[in-house]
C-alpha positions as CSV (number, residue, x, y, z in Angstrom):
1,X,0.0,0.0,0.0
2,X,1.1,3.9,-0.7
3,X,2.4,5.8,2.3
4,X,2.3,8.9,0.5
5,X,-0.5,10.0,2.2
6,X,0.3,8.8,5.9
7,X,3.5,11.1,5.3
8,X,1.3,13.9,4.7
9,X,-1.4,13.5,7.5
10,X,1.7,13.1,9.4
11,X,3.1,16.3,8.0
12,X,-0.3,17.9,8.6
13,X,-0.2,16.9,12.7
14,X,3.4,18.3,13.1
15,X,2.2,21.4,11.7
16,X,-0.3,21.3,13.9
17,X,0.9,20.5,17.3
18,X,4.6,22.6,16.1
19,X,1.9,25.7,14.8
20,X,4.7,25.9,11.8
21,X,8.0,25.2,14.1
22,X,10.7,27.6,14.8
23,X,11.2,30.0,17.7
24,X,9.8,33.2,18.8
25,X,12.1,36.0,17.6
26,X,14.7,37.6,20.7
27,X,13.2,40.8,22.2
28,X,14.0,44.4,20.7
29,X,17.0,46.1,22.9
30,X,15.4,49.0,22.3
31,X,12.1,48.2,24.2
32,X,14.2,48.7,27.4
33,X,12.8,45.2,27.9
34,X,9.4,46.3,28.8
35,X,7.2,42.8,28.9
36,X,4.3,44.6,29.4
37,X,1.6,46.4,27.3
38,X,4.0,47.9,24.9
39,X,4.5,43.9,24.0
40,X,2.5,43.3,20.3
41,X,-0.2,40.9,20.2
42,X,1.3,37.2,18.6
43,X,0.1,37.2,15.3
44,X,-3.0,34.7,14.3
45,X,-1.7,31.4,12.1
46,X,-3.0,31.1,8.5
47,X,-4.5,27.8,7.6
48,X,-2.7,28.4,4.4
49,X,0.3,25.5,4.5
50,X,-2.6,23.3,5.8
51,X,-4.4,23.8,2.9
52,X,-1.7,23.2,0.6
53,X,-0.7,20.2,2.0
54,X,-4.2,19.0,1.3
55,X,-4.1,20.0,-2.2
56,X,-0.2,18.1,-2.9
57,X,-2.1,15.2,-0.7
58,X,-5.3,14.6,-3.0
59,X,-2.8,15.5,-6.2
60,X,-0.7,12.6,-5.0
61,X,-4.0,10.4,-4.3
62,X,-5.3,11.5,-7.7
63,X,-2.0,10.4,-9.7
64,X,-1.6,6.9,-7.6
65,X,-5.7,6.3,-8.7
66,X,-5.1,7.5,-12.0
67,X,-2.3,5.1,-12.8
68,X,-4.5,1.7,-11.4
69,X,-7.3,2.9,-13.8
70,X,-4.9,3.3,-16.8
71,X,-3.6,-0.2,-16.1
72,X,-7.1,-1.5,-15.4
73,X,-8.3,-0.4,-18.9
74,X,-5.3,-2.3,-20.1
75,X,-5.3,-4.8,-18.6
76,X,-8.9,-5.7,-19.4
77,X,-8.2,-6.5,-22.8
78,X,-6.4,-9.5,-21.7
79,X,-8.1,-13.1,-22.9
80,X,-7.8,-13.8,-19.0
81,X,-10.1,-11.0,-17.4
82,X,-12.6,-12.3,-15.9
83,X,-15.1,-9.3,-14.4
84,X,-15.9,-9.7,-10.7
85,X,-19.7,-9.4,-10.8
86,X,-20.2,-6.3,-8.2
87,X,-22.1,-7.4,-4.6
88,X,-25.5,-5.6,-4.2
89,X,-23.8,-4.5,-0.6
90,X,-21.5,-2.3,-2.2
91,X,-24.2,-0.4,-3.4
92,X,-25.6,-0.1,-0.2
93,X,-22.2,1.1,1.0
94,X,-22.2,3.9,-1.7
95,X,-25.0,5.1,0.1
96,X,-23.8,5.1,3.2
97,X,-21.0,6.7,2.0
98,X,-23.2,9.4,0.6
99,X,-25.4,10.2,3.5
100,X,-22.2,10.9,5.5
101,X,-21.4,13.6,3.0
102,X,-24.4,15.1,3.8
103,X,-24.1,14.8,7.1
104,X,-20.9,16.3,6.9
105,X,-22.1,19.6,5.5
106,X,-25.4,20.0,8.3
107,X,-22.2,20.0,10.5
108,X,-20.8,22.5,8.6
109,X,-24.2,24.4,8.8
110,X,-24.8,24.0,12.9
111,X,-21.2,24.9,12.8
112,X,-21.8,28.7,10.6
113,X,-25.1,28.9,13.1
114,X,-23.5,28.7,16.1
115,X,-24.7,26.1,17.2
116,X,-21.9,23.3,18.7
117,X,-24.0,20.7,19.9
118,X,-25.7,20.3,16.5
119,X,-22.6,20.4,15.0
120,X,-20.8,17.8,16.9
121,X,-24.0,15.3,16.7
122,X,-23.9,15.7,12.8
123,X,-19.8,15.6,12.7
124,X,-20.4,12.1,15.0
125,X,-22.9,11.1,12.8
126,X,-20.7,11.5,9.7
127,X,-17.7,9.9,11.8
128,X,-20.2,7.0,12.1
129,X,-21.1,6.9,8.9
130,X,-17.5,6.4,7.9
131,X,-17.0,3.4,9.8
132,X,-20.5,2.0,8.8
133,X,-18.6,1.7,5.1
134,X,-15.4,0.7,5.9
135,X,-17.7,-2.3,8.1
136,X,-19.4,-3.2,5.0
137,X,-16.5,-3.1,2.7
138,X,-15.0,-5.9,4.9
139,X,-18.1,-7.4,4.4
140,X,-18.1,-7.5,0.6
141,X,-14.2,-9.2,0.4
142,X,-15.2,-11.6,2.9
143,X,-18.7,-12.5,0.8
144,X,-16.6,-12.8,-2.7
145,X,-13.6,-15.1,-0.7
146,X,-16.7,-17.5,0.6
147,X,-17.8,-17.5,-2.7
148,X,-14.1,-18.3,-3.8
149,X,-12.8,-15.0,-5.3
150,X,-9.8,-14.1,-4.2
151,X,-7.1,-11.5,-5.2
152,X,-5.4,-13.9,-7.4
153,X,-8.0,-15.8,-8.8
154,X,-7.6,-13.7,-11.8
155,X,-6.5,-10.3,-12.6
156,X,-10.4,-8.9,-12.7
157,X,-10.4,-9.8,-9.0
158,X,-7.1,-8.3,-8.5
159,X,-8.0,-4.9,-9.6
160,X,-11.0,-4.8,-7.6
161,X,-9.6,-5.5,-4.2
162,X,-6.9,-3.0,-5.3
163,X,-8.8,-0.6,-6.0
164,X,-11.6,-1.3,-3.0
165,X,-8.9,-1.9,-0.5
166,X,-6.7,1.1,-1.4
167,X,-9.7,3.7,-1.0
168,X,-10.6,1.8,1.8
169,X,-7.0,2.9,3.7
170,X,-7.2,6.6,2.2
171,X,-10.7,6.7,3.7
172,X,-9.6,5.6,7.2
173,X,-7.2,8.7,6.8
174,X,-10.6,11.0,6.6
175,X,-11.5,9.2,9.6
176,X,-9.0,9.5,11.5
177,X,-9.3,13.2,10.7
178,X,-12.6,13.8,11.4
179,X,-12.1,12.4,14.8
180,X,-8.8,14.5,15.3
181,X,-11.9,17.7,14.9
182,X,-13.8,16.6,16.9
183,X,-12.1,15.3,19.9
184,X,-9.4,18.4,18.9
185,X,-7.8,20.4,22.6
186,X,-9.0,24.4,21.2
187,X,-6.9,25.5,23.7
188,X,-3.5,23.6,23.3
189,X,-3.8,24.3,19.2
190,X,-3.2,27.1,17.5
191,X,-5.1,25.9,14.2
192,X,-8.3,27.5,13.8
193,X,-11.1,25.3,14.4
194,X,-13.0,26.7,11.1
195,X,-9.7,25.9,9.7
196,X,-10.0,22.3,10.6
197,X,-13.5,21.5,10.0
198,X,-12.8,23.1,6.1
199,X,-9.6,20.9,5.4
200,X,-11.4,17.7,6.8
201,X,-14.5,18.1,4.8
202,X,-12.5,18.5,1.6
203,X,-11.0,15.8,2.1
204,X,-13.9,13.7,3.0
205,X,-15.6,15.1,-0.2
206,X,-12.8,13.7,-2.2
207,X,-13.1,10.7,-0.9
208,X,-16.7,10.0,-1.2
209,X,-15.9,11.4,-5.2
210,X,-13.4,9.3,-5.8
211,X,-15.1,6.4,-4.8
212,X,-17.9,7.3,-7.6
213,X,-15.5,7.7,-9.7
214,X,-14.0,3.9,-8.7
215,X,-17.6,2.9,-8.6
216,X,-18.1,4.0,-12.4
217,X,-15.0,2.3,-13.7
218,X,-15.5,-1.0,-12.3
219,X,-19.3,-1.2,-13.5
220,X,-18.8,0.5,-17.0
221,X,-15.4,-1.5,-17.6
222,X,-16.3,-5.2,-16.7
């Protein structure tokens, strides 16, 4: 599996926890070393490097997908491909994965109102969602190895646990943020909260995207 992307949450966390890294610049001389009022107020972090190490993060994602759908329409051609005949739980699991999108933006909505109890219900409720898929993907590879498909049983098979299991480990990645927000210390980080809730749902967006996209080329290209 890629670690591009668990390099770049990680990247994201130090920035977090580090606010950026460096040290606080030595006092002025000429401020007669007066700590008091005459002392500037510290200057309010910019989401900015957050944000672009979201965007590098869902380029990267989008170039590592990219490149298993180029080889899957390839590969396809082959006089061995045999299609793995899609389970009707995955389709069920699309809309799981779909009602936690929208779940994800009432947060966003309770969040703009003011209101923090509806917005950690509905950011729980999308947390929950998440997990709900990632349950019922496990679900579908165990049902197709009963049933005696396995990754090797042909290179149709192959591509689809690829593809299902690697946007299953990106996803757990939107998880694991989501309930970095939401259990997140407001007073021992200096990233805006607002900041937070907007990189996470991006991401979680993407996700739920690329997984139509996934969705799409498996059912269209069997």
């Amino acid at each position: 599996m890629p670690t591009h992307v668990i390099d770049e949450i990680e990247l994201i966390i130090e920035d977090v926890r580090g606010g950026g890294g460096g040290h606080p610049p030595p006092p002025d001389p000429r401020d007669g070393g007066d700590s008091g009022d005459s002392r500037q107020p510290a200057a309010q972090p910019s989401g900015g490097r957050h944000q672009t190490a979201l965007i590098l993060g869902i380029a990267s994602i989008l170039m590592f997908f990219f490149t298993l759908a180029g080889a899957f329409l390839v590969r396809r051609t082959g006089n061995d491909w045999v299609a793995v005949r899609l389970p009707p739980l995955i389709w069920l699991n699309t809309m799981v994965l779909l009602a936690s999108s929208i779940t994800l933006e009432l947060a966003r909505h309770r969040l703009a109102a003011g209101d923090l109890a509806g917005f950690g219900n509905f950011w729980k409720a999308t947390t929950s969602l998440g997990l709900f898929f990632i349950a019922g993907q496990l679900v579908v590879w165990r049902n197709l190895a009963a049933s005696g498909v396995y990754v090797a049983s042909n290179p149709g098979s192959s591509f689809f646990y690829i593809f299902t299991a690697a946007h299953a480990v990106h996803l757990v990645g939107g998880i694991a943020a989501l309930t970095y927000v939401l259990f997140r210390s407001h007073s021992t980080t200096r990233l805006p909260h607002s900041t937070a809730v907007q990189i996470a749902s991006y991401y979680w967006h993407f996700m739920g995207a690329l997984w139509i996209f996934l969705l799409a080329l498996l059912y269209f290209g069997k």
